[in-house]
C-alpha positions in Angstrom: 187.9 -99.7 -21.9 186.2 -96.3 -21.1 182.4 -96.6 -21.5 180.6 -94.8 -24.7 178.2 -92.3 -23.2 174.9 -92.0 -25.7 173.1 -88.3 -24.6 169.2 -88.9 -24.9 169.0 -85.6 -26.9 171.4 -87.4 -29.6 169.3 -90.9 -29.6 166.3 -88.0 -30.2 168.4 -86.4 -33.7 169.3 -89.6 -34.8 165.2 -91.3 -34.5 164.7 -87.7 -36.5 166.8 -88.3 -39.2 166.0 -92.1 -39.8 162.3 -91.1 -39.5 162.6 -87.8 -41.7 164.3 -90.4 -44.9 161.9 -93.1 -44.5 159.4 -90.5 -45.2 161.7 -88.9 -48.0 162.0 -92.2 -49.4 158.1 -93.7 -49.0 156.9 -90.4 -50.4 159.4 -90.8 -53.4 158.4 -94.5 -53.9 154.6 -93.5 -53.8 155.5 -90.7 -56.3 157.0 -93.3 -58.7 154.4 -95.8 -58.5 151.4 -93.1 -58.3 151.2 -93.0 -62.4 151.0 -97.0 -62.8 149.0 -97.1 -59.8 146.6 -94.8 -61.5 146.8 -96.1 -64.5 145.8 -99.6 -63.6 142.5 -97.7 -61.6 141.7 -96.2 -64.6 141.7 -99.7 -66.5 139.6 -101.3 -63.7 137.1 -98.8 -63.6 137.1 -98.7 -67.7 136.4 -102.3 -67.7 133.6 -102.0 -65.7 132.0 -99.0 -67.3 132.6 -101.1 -70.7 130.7 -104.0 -69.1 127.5 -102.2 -68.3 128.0 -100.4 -71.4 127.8 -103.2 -73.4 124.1 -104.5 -71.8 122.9 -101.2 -71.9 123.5 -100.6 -75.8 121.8 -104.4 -76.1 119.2 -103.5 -74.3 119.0 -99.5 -75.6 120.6 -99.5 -79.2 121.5 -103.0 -81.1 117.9 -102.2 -82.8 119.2 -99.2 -84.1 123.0 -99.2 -84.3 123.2 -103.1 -85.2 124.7 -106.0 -82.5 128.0 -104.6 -83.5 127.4 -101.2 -84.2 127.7 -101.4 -88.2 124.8 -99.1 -88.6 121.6 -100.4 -90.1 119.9 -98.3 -92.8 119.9 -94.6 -92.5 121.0 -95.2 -88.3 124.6 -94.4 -89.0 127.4 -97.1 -87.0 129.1 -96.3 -84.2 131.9 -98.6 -84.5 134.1 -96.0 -86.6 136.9 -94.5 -86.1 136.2 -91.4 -86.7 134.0 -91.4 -83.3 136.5 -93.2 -81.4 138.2 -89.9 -81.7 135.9 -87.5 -81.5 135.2 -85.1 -78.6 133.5 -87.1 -75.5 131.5 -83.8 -74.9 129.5 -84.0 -78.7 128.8 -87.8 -78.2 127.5 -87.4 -74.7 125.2 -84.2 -75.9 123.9 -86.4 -78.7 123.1 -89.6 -76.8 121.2 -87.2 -74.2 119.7 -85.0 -76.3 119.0 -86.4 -79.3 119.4 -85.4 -83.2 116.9 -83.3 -84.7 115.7 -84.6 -88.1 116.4 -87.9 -87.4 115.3 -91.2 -85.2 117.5 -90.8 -82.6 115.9 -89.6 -79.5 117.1 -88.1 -76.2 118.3 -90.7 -73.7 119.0 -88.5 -70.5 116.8 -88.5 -68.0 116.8 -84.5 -67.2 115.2 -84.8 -71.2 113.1 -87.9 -70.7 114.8 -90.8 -71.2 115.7 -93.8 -69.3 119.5 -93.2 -68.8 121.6 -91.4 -66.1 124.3 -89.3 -66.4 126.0 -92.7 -65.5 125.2 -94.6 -67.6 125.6 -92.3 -70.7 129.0 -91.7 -69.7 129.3 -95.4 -69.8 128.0 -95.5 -73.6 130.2 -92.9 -74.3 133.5 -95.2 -73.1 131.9 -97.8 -75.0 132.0 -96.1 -78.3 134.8 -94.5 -78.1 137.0 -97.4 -76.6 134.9 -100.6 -76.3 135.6 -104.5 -78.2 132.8 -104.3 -80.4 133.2 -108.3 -81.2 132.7 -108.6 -77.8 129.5 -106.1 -77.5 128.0 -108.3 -80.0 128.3 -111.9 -78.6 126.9 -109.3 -75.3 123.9 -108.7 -77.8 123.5 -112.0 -78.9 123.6 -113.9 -75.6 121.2 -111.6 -74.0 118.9 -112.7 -77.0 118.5 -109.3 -77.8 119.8 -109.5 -81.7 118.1 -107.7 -84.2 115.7 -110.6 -85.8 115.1 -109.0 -88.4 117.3 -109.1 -91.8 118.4 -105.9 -93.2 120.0 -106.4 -96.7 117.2 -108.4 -99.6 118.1 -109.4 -103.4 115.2 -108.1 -105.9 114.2 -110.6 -108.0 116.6 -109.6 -111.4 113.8 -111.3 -113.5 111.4 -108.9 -112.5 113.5 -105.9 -112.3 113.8 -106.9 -115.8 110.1 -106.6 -116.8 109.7 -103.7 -114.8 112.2 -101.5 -116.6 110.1 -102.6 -119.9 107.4 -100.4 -118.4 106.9 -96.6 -118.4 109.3 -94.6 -116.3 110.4 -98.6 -115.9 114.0 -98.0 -115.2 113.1 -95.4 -112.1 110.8 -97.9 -110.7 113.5 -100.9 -110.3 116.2 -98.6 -109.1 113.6 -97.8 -106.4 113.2 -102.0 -106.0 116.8 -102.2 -105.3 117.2 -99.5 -103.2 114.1 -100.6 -100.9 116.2 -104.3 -101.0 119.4 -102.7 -99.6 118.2 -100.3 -97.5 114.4 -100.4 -96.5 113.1 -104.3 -96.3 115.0 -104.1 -92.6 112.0 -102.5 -91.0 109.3 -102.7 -94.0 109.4 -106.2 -94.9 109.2 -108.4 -98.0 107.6 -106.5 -100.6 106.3 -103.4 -98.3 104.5 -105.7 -96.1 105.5 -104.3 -92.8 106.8 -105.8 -89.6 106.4 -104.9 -86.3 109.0 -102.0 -86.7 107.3 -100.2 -89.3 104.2 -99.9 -90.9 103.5 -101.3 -94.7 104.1 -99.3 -97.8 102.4 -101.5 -100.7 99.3 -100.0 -99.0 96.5 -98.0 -100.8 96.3 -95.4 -98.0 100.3 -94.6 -98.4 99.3 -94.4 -102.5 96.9 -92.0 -101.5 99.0 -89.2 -100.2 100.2 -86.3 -102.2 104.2 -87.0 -103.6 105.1 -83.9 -101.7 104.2 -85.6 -98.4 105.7 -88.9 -99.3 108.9 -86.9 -100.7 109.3 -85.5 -97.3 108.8 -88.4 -95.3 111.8 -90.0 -97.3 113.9 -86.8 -96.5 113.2 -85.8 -93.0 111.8 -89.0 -91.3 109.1 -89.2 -88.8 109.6 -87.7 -85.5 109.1 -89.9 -82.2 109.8 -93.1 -84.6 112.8 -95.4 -86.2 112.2 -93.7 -89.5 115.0 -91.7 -90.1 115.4 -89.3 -92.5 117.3 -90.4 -95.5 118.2 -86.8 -97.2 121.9 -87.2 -96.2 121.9 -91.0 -96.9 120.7 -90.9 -100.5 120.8 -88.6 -103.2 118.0 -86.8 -105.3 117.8 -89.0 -107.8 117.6 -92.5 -105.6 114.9 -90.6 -103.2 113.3 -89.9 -106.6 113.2 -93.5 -107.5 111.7 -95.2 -104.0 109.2 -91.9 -104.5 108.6 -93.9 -107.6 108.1 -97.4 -105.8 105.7 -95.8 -103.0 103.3 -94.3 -105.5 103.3 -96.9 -108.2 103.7 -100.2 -106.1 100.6 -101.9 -107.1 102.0 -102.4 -110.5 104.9 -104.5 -108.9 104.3 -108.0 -109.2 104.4 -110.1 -105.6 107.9 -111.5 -104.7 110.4 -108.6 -106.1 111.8 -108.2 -103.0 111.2 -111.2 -100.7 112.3 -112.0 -97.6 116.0 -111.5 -96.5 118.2 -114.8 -95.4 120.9 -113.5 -92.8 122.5 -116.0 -90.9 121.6 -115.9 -87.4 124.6 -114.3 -85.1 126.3 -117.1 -83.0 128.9 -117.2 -79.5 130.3 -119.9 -77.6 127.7 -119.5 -75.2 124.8 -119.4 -77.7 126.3 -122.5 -79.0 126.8 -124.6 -76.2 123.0 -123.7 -75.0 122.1 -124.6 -78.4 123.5 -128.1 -78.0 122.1 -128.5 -74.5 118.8 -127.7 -75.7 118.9 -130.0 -78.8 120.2 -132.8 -76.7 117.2 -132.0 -74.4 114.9 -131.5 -76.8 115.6 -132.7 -80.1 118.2 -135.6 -80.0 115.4 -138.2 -78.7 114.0 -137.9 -82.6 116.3 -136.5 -85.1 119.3 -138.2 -83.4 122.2 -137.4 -81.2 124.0 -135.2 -84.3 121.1 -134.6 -86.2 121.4 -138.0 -88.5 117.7 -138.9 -88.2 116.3 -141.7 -87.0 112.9 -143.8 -87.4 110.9 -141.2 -86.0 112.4 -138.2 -87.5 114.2 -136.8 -90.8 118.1 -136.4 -90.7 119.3 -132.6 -90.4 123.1 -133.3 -90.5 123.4 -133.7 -94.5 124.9 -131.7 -97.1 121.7 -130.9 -99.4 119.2 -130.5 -96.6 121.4 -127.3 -94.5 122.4 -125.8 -98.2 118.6 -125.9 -98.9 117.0 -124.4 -95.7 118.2 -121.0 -94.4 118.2 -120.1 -90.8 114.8 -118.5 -91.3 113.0 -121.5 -92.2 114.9 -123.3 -89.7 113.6 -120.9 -86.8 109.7 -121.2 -88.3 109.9 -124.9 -88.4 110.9 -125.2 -85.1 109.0 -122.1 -83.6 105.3 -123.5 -85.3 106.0 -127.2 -85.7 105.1 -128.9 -89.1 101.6 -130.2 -90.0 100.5 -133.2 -90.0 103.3 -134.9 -88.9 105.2 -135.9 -85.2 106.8 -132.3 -85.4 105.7 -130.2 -82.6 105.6 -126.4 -82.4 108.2 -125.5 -79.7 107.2 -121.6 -80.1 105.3 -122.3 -76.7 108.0 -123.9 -74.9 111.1 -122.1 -76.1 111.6 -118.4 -76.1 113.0 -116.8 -79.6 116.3 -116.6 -78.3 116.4 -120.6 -77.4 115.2 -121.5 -80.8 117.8 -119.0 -82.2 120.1 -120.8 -80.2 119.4 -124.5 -81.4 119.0 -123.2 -84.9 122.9 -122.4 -84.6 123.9 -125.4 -83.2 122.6 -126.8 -86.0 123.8 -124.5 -88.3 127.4 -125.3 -86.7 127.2 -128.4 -88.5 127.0 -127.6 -92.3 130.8 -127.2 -92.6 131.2 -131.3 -91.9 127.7 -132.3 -93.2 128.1 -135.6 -94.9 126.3 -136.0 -98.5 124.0 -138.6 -97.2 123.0 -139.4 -94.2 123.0 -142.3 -91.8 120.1 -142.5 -89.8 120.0 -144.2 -86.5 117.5 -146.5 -84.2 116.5 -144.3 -81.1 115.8 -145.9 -77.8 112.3 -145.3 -76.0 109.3 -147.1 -74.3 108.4 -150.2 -76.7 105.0 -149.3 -75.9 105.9 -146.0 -77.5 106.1 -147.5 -80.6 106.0 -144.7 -84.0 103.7 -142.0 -83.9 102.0 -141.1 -87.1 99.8 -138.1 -89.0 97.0 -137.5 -86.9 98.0 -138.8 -83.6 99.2 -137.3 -80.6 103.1 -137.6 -80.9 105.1 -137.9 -77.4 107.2 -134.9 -77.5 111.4 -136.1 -77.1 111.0 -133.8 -73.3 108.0 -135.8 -72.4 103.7 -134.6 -73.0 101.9 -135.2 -76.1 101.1 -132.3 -78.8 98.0 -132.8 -80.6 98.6 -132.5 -84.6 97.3 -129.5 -86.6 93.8 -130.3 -88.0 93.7 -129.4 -92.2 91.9 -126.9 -91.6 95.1 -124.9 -89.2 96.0 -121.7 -90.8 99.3 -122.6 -92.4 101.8 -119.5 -91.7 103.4 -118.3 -94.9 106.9 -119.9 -95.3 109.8 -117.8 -94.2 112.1 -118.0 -97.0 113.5 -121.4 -98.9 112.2 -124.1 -100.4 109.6 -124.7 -97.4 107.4 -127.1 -99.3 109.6 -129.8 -99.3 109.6 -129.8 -95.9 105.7 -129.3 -95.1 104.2 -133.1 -94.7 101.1 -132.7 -97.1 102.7 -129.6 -99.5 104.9 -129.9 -102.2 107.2 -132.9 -100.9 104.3 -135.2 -100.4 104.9 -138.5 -98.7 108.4 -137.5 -100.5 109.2 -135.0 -98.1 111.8 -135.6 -95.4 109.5 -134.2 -92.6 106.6 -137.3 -93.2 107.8 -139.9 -89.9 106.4 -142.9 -92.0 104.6 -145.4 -89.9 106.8 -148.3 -89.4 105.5 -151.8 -88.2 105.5 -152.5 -84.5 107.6 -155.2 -84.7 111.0 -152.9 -86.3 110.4 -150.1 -83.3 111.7 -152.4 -80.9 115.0 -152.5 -79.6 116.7 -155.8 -77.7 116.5 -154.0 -74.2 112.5 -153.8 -75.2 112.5 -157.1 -76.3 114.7 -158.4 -73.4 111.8 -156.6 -71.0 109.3 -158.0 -72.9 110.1 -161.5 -72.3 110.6 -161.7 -68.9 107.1 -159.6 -68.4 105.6 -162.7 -70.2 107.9 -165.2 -67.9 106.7 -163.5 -64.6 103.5 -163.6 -65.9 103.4 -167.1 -66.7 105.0 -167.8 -63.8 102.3 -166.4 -61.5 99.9 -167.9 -63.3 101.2 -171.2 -63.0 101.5 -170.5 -59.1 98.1 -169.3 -58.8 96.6 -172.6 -60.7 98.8 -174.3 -58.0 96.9 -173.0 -55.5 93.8 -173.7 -56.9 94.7 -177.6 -56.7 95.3 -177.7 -53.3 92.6 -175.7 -52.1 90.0 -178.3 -53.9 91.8 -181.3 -52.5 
């Protein structure tokens, strides 16, 4: 068989052409993958932007906007759809610019704020494309929840004496409206928080209407007061005019405090148990039944009674005169927010009456009782208020059954009654007990032993 002869320069044509389709073909595949391949970039880099989005609206705008941007008072929400389609330009020049007439000041740094172009953009995803269930358990978990209530009930019996009065009717539409839309920053009855300043106050009584008018409308500048022109119409600005100028004829306790559930996650949760178990469980039990040294939690009548407010005050300033300690020292707000919660997370299944149970500790430990120093359940000793302690001003529920020398008496669940020393000990205590005394006896018996022989 005659040999094939290959020439080099067709070896060189061929290489050429397999070379020149593999490019054809790898540029074509690239082609048809580019669009995914872009499209999952995009995603990536949104999911990131999204994430520091959502820690820099806790940090920046949850006061404001709300944990999950529903809006509080005149600040309008950003969880609408009507921004999640609106042009990225507008919301970025707002957000670094500001809104004239209203609270919401510029953010860019090139204006003064604290924000780069970054991270504005990053807001701007967030808005426009973010989870805001998941921007809010952000909020919460960060601790950075907005503590204060926004939305009160007026007292209807006194809205009903008040519209009795002259100009009456104007004066309780201005009770409700300050309920629903002004209590958030002003507090209970125009007190002021540390938001805003109070209005019950001579010295805001004391300026002209036409000055107070325009405060309502066009806000402060450089604060959170907004203005409410767009918000409200003439008549209800009219009627909170009405309120501001005549407030000292409203009786105390028309518009008390608000009780808003305080926001929970998994996470918040599962540091709320940690720190009850750490903290709490040694006393009121390891579910919250009670025990000998401290009243059940866990029951029906006690969590329908107490809102989360009162729950956070007990626990944040203690209670009088009895083995509850003030953990406000040792716990930040958002770990007492936390273990009110967890405790919270427990009405749903509360039993009607409780069944307290016999905690373990030292027997030398023994019950601790008014006017000692109780052993706190994480170890130390708190000394007890004296009677002459400022008492705090109860947050909201029925507080003085729960406040050791108030209302409850020696009725009140809070009162650890002193027990004998005899029912505080358990069989491990007892068990030790004994064979203390046996070793004891024993060495004495050794000892006088001793004795004998040495005076032989």
């Amino acid at each position: 068989m005659k040999p094939i002869h290959i020439k080099p320069r067709t070896i060189e044509i061929l290489a050429g052409i397999i070379a020149t389709a593999m490019i054809v073909t790898g540029i074509a595949l690239y082609a048809w993958n580019e669009p995914s391949r872009l499209q999952q970039a995009q995603a990536a880099q949104l999911a990131v932007d999204l994430d520091g989005a959502m820690t820099l609206y806790a940090h920046n705008c949850a006061v404001c906007h709300g944990a999950a941007g529903e809006g509080i008072g005149a600040n309008p929400a950003l969880s609408t759809p009507a921004l999640q389609t609106s042009d990225p330009e507008s919301i970025t020049k707002i957000i670094s610019r500001g809104l004239y007439g209203s609270a919401m000041p510029a953010w860019s740094l090139e204006d003064g704020g604290p924000l780069s172009e970054y991270q504005i953009d990053q807001l701007v995803s967030l808005i426009q494309n973010g989870d805001w269930q998941a921007t809010q358990e952000r909020v919460v978990n960060l601790g950075l929840a907005p503590l204060i209530p926004f939305v009160s009930e007026a007292d209807p019996e006194i809205l009903a004496g008040l519209a009795a009065l002259p100009e009456g009717g104007a004066l309780a539409t201005g009770i409700s409206l300050y309920a629903e839309n002004c209590v958030a920053c002003h507090g209970a009855d125009g007190a002021g928080t540390t938001l805003a300043p109070a209005l019950n106050d001579p010295t805001v009584r004391a300026q002209s209407a036409e000055a107070l008018e325009r405060t309502l409308r066009l806000g402060v500048a450089g604060t959170l007061m907004a203005g409410w022109e767009k918000a409200l119409d003439d008549e209800q600005i009219a009627a909170l005019l009405e309120l501001m100028l005549r407030w000292d004829e409203v009786p105390g306790g028309a518009i008390p405090a608000p009780d808003e559930p305080i926001l929970v996650t998994e996470e918040s949760l599962a540091l709320g148990s940690e720190l009850y178990t750490a903290s709490c469980a040694n006393c009121h039990g390891p579910t919250g039944e009670g025990s000998q040294r401290a009243p059940s939690l866990n029951v029906r009548s006690y969590l329908a009674e107490t809102p989360d407010a009162a729950l956070q005050q007990i626990i944040t300033l203690g209670v009088p005169e009895t083995s509850m300690p003030a953990w406000g020292d040792r716990l930040i707000e958002a770990q007492i927010q936390a273990i009110v919660g967890f405790i919270r997370s427990w009405e749903p299944t509360a039993p009607e009456v409780a069944q307290p149970v016999r905690v373990r500790g030292p027997w030398w430990q023994g019950s601790t009782s008014a006017g000692s120093s109780p052993q706190l359940p994480s170890g130390g000793a708190t000394t007890s208020a004296s009677p002459d302690t400022a008492q705090p001003t109860p947050v909201g529920g029925d507080l003085g059954k729960h406040q050791g020398s108030g209302a409850g008496g020696a009725n009140s669940p809070w009162v650890v009654q002193e027990l004998p020393w005899y029912q505080t000990l358990d069989p491990r205590s007892i068990a030790l007990g004994l064979g203390v005394v046996f070793l004891a006896s024993l060495l004495v018996l050794v000892a006088l032993r001793g004795l004998r022989r040495l005076n032989r």
